[in-house]
DRENPA-3360 file (N, C-alpha, C; in nm, 2 decimals, always signed):
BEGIN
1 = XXXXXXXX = +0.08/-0.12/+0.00/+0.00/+0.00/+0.00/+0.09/+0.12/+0.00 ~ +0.05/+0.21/-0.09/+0.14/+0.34/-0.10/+0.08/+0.43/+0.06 ~ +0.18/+0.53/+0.06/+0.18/+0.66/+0.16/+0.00/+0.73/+0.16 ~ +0.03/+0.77/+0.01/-0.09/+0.82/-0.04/-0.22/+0.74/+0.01 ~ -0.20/+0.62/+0.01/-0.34/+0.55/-0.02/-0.35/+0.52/+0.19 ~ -0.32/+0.52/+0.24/-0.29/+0.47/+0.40/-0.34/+0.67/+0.47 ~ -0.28/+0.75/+0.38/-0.36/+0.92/+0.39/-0.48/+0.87/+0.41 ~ -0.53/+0.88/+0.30/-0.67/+0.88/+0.29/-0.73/+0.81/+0.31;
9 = XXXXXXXX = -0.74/+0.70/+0.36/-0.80/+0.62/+0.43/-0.79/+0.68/+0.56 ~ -0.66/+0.72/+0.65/-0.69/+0.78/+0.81/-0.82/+0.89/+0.74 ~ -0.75/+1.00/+0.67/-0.84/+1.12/+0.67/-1.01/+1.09/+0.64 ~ -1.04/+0.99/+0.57/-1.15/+0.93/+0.51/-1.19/+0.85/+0.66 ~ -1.15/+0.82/+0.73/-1.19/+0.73/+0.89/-1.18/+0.87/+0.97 ~ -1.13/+0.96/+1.01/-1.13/+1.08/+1.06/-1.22/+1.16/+1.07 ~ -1.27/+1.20/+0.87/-1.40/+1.27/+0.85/-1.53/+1.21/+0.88 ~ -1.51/+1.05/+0.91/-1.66/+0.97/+0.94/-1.64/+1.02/+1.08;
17 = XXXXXXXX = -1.54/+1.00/+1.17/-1.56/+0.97/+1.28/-1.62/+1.16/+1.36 ~ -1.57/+1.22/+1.26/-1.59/+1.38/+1.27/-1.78/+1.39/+1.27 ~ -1.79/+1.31/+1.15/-1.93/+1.32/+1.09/-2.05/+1.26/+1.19 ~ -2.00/+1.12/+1.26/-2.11/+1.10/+1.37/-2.10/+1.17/+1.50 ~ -1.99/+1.20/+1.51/-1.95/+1.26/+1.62/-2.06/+1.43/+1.63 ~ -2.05/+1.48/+1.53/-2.14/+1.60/+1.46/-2.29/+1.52/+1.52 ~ -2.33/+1.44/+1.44/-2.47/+1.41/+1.49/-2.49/+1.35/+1.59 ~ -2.39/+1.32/+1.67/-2.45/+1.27/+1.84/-2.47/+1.39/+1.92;
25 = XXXXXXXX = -2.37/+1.53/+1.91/-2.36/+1.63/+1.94/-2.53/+1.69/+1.91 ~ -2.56/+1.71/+1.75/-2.68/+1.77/+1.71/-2.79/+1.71/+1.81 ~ -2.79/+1.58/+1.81/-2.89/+1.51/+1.91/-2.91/+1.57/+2.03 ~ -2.83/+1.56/+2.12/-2.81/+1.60/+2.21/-2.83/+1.74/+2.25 ~ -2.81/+1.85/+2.16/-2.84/+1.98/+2.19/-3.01/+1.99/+2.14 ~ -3.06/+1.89/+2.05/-3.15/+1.92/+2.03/-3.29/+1.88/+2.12 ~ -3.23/+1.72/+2.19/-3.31/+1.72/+2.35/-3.28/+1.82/+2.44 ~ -3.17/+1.87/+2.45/-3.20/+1.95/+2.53/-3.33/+2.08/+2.57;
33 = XXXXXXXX = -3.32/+2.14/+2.42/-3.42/+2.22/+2.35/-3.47/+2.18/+2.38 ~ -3.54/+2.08/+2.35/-3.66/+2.04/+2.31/-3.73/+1.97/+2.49 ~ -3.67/+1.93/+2.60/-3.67/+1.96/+2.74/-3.72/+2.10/+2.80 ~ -3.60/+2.17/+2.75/-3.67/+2.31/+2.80/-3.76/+2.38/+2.71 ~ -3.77/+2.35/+2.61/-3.89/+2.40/+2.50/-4.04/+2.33/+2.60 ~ -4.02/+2.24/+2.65/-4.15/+2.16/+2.71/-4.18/+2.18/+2.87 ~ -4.07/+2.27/+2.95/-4.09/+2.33/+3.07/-4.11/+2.47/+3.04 ~ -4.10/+2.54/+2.93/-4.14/+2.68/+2.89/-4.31/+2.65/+2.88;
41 = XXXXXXXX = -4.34/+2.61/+2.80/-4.47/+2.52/+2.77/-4.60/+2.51/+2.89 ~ -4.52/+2.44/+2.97/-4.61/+2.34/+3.10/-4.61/+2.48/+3.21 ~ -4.48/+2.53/+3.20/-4.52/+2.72/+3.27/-4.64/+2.78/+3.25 ~ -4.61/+2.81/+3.08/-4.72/+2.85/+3.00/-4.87/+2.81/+3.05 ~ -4.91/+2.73/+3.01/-5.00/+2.65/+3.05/-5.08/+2.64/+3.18 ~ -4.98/+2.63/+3.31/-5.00/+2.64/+3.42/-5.01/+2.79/+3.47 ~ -5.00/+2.90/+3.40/-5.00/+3.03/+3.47/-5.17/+3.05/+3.35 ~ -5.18/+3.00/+3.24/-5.34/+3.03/+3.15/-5.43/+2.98/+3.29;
49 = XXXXXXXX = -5.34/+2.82/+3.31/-5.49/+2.80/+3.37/-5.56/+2.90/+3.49 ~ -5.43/+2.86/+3.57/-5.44/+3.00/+3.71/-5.51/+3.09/+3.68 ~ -5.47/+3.18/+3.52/-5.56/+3.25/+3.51/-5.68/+3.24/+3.55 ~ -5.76/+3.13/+3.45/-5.89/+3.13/+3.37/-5.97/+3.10/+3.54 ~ -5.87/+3.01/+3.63/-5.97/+3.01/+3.73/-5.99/+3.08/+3.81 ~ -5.83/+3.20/+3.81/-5.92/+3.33/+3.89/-5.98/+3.45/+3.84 ~ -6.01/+3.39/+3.70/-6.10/+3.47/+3.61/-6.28/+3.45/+3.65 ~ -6.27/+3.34/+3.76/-6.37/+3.21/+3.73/-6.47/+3.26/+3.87;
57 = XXXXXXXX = -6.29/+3.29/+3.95/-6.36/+3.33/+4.12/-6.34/+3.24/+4.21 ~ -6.26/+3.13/+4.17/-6.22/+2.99/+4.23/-6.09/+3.04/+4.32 ~ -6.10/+2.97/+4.45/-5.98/+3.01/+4.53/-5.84/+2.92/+4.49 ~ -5.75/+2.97/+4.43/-5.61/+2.85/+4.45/-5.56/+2.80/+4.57 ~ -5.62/+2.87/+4.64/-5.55/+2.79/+4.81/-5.61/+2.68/+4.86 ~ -5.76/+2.72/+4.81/-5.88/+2.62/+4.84/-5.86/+2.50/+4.73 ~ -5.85/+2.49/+4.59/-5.82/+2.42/+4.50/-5.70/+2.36/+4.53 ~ -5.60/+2.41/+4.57/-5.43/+2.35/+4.58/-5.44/+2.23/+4.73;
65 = XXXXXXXX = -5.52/+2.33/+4.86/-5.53/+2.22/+4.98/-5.62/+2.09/+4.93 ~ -5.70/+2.10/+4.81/-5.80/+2.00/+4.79/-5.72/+1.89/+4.72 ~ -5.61/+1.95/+4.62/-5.58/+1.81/+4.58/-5.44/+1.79/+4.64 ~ -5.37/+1.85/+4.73/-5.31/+1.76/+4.80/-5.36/+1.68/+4.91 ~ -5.48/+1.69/+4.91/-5.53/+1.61/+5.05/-5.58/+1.50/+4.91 ~ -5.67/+1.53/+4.81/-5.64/+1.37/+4.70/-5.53/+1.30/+4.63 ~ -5.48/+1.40/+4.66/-5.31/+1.28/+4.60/-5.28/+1.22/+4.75 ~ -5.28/+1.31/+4.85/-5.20/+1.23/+4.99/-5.33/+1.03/+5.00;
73 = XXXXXXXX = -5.46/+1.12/+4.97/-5.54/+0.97/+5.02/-5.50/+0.86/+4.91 ~ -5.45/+0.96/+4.79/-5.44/+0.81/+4.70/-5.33/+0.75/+4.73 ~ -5.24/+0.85/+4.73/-5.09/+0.79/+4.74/-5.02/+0.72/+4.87 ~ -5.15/+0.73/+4.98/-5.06/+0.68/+5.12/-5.02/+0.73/+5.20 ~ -5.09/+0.86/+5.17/-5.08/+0.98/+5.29/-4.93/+1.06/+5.22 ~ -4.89/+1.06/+5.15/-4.73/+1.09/+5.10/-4.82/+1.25/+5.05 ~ -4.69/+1.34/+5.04/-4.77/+1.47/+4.99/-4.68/+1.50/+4.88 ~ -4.77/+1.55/+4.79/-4.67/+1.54/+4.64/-4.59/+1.71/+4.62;
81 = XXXXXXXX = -4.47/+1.62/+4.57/-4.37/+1.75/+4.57/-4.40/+1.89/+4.50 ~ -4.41/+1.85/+4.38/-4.50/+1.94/+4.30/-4.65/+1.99/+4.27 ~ -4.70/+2.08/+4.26/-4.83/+2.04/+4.22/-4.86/+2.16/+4.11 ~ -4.94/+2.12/+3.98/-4.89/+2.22/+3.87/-5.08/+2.20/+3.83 ~ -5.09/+2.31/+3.83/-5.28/+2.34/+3.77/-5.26/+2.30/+3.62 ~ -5.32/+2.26/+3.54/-5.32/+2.16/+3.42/-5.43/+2.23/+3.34 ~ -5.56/+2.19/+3.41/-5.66/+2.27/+3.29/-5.79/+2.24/+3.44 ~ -5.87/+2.37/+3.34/-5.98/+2.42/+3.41/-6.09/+2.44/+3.32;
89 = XXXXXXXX = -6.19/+2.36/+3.39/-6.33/+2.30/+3.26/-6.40/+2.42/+3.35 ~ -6.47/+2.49/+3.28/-6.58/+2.54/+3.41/-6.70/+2.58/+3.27 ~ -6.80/+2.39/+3.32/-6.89/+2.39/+3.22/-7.04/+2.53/+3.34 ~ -7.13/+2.49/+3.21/-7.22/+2.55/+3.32/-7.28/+2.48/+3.44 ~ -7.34/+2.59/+3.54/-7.33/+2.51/+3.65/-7.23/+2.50/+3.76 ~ -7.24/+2.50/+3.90/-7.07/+2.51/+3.95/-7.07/+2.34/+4.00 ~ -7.16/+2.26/+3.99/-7.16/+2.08/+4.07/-7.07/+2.07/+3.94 ~ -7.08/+2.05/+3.78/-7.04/+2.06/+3.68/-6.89/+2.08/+3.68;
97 = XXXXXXXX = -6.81/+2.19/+3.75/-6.68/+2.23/+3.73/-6.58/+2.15/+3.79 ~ -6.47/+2.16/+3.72/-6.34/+2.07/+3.75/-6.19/+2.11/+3.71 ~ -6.12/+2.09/+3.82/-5.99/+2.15/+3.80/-5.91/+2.03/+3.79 ~ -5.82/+2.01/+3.72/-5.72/+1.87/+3.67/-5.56/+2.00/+3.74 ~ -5.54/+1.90/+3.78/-5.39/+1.90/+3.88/-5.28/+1.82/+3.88 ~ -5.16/+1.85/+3.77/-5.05/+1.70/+3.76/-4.91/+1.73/+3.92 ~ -4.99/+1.61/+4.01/-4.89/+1.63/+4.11/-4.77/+1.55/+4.03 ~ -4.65/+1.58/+4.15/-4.50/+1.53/+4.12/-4.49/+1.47/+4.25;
105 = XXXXXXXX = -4.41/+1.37/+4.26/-4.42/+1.30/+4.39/-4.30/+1.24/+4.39 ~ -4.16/+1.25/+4.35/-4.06/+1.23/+4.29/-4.02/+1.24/+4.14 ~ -4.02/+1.12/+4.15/-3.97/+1.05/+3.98/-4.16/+1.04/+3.89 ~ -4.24/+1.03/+4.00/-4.36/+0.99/+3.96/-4.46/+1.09/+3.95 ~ -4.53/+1.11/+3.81/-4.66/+1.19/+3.78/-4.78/+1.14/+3.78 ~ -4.87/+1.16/+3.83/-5.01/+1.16/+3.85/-5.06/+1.29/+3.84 ~ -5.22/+1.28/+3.79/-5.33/+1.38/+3.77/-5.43/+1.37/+3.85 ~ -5.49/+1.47/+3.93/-5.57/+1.46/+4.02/-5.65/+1.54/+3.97;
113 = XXXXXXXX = -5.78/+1.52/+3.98/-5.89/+1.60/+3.89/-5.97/+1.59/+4.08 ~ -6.04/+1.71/+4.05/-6.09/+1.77/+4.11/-6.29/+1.83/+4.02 ~ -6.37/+1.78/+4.12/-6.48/+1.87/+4.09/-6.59/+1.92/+4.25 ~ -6.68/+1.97/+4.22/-6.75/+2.02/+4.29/-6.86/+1.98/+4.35 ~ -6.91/+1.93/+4.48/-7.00/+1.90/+4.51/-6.99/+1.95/+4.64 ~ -7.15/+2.07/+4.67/-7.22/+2.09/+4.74/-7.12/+2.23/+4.79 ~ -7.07/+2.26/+4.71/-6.95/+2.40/+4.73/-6.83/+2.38/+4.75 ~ -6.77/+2.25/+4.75/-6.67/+2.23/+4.83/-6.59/+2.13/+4.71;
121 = XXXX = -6.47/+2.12/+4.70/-6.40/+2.06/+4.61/-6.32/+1.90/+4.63 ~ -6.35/+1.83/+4.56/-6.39/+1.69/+4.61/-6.30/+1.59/+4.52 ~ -6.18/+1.51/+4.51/-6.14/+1.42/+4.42/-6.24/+1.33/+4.33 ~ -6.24/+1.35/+4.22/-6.34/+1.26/+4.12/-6.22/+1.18/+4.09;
% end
């Protein structure tokens, strides 16, 4: 094998190894994005809903103590670390209305939905 031909073959194994190396990189920056593109999002979302329900007249303290008292009965009395307001139905009617709540409880997500009976806010 000549000088020449043992070149290009490294430089030819170099520019592949350059080339996946390039797209494990692209990957990677692009989960990243795309992570914090989906906590910009779930922010988003969670500050609409807040809105709409104190657009609505609904207490958040009274909504927030209601579903950590239904995550703690489901989960074993455990109280969830997170708790992020999700979406807010408010059909006609107030027995009708329902607040969805994604607790965090570690590693683990659950949704606690919440509606109305007799004035008071009740795990469905």
């Amino acid at each position: 094998m000549s000088t020449l031909a043992i070149i290009l073959i490294v430089l030819g194994a170099l520019l592949l190894l350059l080339f996946v190396g390039g797209l494990i990189a692209n990957a990677r920056v692009q989960r990243a994005r795309a992570a914090d593109l989906r906590r910009q999002i779930e922010a988003a979302d969670q500050a609409l809903a807040e809105a709409r329900a104190g657009d609505r007249g609904w207490d958040m303290a009274v909504l927030e103590a209601a579903a950590r008292d239904a995550f703690a009965t489901r989960a074993g009395g455990r109280a969830p670390k997170e708790l992020h307001l999700v979406q807010v139905v408010d059909r006609p009617g107030t027995d009708a209305d329902e607040a969805v709540f994604r607790a965090i409880d570690g590693h683990h997500e659950s949704d606690v939905v919440l509606g109305r009976e007799g004035g008071q806010w009740v795990a469905r």
